[in-house]
N, CA, C and O atoms as a printed pandas DataFrame, in Angstrom:
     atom_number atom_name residue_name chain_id  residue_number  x_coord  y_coord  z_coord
0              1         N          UNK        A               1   -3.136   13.878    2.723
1              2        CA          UNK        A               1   -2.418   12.747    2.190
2              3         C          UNK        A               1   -3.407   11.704    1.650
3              4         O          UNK        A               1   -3.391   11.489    0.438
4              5         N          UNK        A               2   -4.201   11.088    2.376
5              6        CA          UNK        A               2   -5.092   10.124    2.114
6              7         C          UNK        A               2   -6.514   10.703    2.102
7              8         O          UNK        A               2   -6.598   11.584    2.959
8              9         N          UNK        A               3   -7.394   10.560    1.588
9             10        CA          UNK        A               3   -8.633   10.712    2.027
10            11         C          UNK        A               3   -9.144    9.958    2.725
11            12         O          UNK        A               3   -8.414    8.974    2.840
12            13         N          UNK        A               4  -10.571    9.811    3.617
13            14        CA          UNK        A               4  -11.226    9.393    4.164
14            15         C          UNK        A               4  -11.800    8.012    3.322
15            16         O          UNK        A               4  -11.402    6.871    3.558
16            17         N          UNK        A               5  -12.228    8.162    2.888
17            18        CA          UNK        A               5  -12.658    6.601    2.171
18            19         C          UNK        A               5  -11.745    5.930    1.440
19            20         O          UNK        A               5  -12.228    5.049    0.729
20            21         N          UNK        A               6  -10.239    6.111    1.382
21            22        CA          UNK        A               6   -9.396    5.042    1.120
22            23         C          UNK        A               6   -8.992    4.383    2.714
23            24         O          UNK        A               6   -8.935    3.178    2.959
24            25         N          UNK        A               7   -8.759    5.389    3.605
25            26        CA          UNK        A               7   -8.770    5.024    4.734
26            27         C          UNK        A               7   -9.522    4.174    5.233
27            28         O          UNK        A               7   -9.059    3.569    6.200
28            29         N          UNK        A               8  -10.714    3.873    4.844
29            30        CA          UNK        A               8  -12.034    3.456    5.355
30            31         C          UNK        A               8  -12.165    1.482    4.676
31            32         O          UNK        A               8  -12.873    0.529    5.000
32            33         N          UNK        A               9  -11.262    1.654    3.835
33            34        CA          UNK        A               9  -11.389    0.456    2.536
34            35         C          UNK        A               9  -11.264   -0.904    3.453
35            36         O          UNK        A               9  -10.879   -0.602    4.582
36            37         N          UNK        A              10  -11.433   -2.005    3.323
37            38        CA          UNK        A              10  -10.903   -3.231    4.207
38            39         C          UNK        A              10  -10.134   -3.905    3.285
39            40         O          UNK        A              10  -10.389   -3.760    2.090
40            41         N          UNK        A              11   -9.035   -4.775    3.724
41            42        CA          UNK        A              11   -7.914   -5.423    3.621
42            43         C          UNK        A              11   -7.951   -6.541    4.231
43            44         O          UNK        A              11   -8.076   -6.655    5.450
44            45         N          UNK        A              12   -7.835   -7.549    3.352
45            46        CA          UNK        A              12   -7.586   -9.397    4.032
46            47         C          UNK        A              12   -6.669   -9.438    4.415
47            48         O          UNK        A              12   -5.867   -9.229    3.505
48            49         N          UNK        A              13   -6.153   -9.612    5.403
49            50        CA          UNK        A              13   -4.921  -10.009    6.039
50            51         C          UNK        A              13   -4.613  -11.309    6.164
51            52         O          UNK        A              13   -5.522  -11.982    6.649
52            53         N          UNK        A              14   -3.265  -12.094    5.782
53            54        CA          UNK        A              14   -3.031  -13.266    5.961
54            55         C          UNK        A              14   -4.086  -14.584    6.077
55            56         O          UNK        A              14   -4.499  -15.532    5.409
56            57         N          UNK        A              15   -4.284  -13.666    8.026
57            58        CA          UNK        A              15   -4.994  -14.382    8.501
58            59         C          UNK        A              15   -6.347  -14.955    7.945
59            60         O          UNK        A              15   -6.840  -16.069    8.127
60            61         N          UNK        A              16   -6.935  -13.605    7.024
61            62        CA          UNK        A              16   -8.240  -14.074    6.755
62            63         C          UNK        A              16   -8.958  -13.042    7.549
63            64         O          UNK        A              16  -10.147  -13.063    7.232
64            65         N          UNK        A              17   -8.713  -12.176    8.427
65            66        CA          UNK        A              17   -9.257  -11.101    8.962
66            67         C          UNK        A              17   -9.399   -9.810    8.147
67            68         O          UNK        A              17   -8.372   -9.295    7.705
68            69         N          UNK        A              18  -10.342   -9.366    7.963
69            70        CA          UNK        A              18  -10.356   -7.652    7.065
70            71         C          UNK        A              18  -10.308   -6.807    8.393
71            72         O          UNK        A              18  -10.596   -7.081    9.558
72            73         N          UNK        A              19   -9.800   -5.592    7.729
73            74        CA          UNK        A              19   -9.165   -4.809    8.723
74            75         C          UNK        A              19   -8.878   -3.393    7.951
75            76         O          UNK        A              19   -8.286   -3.439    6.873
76            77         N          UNK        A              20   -9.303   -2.106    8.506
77            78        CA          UNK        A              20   -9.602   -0.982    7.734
78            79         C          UNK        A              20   -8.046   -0.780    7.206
79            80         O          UNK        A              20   -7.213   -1.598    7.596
80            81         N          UNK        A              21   -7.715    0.094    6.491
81            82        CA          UNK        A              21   -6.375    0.487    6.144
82            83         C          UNK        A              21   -5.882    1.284    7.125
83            84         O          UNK        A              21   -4.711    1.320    7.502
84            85         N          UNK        A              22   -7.179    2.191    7.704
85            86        CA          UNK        A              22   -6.232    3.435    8.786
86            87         C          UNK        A              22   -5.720    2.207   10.247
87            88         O          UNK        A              22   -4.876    2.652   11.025
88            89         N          UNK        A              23   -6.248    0.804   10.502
89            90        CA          UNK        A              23   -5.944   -0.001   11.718
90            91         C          UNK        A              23   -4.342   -0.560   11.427
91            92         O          UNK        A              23   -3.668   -1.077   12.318
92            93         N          UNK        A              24   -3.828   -0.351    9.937
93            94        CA          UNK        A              24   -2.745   -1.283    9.498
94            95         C          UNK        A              24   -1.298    0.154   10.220
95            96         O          UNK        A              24   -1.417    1.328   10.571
96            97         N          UNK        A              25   -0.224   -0.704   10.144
97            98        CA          UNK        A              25    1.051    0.443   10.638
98            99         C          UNK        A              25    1.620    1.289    9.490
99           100         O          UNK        A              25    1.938    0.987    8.339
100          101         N          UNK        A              26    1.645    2.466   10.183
101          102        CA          UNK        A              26    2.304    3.640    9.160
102          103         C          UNK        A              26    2.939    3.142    7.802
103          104         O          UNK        A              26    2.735    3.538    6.655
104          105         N          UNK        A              27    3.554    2.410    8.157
105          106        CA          UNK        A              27    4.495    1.578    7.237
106          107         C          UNK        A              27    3.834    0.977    6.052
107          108         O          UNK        A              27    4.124    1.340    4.912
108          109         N          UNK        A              28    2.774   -0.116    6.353
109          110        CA          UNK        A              28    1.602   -0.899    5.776
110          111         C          UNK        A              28    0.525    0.116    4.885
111          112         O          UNK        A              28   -0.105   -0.185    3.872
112          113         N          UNK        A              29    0.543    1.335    5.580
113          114        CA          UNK        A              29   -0.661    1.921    4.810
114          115         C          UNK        A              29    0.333    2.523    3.504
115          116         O          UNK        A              29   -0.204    2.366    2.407
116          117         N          UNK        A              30    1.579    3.128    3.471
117          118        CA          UNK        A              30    2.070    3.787    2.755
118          119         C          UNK        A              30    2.322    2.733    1.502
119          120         O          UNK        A              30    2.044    3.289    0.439
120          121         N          UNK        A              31    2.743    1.450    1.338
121          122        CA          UNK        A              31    2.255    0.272    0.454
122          123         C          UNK        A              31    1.134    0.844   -0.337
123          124         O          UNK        A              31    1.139    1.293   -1.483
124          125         N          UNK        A              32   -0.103    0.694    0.778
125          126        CA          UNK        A              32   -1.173    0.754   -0.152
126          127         C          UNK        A              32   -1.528    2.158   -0.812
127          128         O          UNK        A              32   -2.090    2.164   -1.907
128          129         N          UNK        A              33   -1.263    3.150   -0.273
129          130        CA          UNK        A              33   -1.233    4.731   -0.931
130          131         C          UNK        A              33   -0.388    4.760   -2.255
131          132         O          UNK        A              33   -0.836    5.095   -3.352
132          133         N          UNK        A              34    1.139    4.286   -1.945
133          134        CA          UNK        A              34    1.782    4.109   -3.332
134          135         C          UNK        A              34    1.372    3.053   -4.469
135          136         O          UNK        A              34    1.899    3.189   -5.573
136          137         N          UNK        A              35    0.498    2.050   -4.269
137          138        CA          UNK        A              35   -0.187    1.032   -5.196
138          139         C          UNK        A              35   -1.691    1.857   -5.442
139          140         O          UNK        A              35   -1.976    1.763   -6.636
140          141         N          UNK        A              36   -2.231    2.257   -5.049
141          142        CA          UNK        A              36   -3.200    3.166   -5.589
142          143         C          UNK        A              36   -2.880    4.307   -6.554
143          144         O          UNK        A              36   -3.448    4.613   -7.603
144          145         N          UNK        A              37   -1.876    4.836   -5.967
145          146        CA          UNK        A              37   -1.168    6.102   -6.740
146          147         C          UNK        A              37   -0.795    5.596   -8.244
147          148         O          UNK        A              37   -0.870    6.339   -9.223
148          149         N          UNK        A              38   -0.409    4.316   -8.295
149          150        CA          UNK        A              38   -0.061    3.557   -9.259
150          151         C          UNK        A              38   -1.307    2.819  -10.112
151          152         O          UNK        A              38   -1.268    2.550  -11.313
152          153         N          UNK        A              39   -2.189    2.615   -9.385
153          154        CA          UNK        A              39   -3.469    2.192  -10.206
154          155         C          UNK        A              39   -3.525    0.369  -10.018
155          156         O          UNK        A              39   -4.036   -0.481  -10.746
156          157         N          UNK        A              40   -2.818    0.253   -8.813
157          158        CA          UNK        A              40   -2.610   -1.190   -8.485
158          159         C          UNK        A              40   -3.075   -2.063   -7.488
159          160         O          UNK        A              40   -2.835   -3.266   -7.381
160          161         N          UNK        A              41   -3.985   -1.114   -6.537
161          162        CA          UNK        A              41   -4.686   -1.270   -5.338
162          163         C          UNK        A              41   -5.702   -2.214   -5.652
163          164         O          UNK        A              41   -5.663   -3.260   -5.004
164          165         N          UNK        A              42   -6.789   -2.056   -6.672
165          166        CA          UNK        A              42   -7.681   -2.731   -6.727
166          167         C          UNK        A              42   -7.017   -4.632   -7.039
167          168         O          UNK        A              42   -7.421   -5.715   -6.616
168          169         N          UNK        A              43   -5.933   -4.258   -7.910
169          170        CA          UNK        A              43   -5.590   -5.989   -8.640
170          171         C          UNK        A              43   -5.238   -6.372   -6.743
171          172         O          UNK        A              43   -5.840   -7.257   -6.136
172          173         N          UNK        A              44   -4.359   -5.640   -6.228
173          174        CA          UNK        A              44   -3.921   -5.978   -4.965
174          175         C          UNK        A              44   -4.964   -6.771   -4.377
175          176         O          UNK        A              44   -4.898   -7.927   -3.958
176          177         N          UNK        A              45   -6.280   -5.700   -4.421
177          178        CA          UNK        A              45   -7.072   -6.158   -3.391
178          179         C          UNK        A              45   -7.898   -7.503   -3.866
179          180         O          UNK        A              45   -7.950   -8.456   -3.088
180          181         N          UNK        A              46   -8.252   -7.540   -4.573
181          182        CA          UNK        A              46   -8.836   -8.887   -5.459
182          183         C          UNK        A              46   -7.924   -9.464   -5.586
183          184         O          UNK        A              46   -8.515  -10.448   -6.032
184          185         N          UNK        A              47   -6.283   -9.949   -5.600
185          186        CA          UNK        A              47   -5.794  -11.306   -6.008
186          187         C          UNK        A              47   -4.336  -11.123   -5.312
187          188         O          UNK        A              47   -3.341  -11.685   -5.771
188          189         N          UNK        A              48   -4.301  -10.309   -4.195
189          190        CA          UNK        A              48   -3.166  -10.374   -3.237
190          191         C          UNK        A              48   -2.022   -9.442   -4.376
191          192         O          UNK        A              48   -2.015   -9.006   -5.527
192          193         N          UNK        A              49   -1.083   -9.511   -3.089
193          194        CA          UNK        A              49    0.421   -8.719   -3.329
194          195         C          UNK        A              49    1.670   -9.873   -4.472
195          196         O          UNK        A              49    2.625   -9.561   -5.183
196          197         N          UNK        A              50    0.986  -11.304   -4.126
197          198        CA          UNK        A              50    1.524  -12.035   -5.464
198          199         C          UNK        A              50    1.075  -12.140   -7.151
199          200         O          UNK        A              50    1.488  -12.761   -8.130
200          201         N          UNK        A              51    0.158  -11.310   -6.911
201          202        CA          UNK        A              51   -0.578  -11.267   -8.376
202          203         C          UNK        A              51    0.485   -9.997   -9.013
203          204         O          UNK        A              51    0.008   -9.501  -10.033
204          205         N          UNK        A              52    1.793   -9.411   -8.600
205          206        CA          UNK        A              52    2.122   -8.441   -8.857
206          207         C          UNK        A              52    3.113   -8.911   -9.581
207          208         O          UNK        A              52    3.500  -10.044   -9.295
208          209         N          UNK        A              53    3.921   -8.035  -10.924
209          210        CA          UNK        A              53    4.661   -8.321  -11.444
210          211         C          UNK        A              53    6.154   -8.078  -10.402
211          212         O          UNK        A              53    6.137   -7.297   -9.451
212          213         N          UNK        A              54    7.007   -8.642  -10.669
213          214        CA          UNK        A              54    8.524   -8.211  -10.121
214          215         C          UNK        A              54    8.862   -6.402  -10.125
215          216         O          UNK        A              54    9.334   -5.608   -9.311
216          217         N          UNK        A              55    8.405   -6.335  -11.312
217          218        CA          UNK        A              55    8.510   -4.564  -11.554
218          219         C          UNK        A              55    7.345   -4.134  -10.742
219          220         O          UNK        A              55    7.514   -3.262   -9.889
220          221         N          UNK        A              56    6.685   -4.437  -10.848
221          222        CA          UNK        A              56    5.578   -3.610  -10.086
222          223         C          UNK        A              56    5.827   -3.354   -8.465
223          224         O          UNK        A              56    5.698   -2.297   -7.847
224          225         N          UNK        A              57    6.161   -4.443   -8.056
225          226        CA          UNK        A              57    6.555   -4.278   -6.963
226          227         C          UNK        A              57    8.154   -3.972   -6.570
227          228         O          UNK        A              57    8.392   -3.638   -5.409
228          229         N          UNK        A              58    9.201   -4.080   -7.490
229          230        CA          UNK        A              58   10.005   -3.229   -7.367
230          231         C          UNK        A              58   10.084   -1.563   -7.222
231          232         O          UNK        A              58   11.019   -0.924   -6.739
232          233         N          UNK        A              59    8.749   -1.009   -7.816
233          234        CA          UNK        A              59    8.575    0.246   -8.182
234          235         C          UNK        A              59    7.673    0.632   -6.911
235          236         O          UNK        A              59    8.150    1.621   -6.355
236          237         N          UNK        A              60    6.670    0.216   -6.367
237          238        CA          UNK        A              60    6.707    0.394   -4.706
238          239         C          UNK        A              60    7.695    0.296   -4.098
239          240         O          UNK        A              60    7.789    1.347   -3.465
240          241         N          UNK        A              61    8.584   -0.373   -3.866
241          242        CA          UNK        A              61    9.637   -0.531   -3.059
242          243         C          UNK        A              61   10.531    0.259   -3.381
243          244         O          UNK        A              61   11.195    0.465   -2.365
244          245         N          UNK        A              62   11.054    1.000   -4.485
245          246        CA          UNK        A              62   11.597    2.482   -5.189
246          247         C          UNK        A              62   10.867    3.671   -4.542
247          248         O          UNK        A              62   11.430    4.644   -4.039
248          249         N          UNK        A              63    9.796    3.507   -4.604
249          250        CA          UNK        A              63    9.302    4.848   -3.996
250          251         C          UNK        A              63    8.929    5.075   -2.632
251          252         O          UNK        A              63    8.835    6.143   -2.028
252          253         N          UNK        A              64    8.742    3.976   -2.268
253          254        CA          UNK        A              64    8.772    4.055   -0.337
254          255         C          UNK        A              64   10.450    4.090    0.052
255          256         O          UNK        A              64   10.737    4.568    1.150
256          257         N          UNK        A              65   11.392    3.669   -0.695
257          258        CA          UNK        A              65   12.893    4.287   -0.564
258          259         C          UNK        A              65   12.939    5.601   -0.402
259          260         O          UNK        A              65   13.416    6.254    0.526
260          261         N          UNK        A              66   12.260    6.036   -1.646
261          262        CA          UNK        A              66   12.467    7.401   -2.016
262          263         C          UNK        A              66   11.490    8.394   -0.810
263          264         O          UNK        A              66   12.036    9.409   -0.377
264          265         N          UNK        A              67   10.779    8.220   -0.565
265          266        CA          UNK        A              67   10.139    8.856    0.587
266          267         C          UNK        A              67   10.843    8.826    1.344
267          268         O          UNK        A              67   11.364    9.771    1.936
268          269         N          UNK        A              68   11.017    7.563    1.494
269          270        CA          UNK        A              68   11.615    7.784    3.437
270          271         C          UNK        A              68   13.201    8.252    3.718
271          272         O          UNK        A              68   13.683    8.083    4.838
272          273         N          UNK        A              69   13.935    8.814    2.695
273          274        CA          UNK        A              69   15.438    9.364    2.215
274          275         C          UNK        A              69   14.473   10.822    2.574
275          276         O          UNK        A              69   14.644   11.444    3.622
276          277         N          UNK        A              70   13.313   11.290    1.381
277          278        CA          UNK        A              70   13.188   12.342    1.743
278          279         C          UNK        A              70   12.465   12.890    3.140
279          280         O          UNK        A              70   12.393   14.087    3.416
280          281         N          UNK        A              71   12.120   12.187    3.689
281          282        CA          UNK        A              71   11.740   12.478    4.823
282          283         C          UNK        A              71   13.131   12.357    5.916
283          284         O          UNK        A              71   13.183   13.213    6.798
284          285         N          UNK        A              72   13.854   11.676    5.879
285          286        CA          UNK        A              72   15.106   11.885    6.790
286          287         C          UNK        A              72   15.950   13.045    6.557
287          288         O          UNK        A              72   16.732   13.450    7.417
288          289         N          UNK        A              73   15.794   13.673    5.246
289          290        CA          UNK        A              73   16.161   15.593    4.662
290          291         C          UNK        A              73   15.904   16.452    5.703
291          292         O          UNK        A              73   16.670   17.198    6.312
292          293         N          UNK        A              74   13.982   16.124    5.908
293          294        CA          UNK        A              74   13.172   16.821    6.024
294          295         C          UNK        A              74   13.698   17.268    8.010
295          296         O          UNK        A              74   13.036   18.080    8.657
């Protein structure tokens, strides 16, 4: 699913704390897998989750729907 060095990446949190991606919850990492997948990880990581357009982040939130429907199939 992920490789090792996206896993490995650090993340500002709120607080101001960095914190690897594999320490964040199942939930939290799949965000950042689908914004990478998208080519959106880096703007993420340099200027936060508000630097995002409405669509952009509608379209994460479409596809972590869509996962987790198909995983309740599964």
């Amino acid at each position: 699913m992920w490789d090792e060095t996206f896993l490995d990446r650090k993340i500002t949190k709120k607080n101001g704390e960095q914190v690897p991606i594999r320490e964040l919850k199942p939930e939290e990492q799949v965000k950042y897998e689908i914004a990478k997948e998208l080519g959106l990880f880096d703007r993420i990581i340099e200027e936060g989750w508000g630097a995002l357009t409405a669509s952009e982040s509608g379209r994460i939130g479409g596809i972590i729907k869509q996962k987790k429907r198909q995983k309740k199939k599964e």
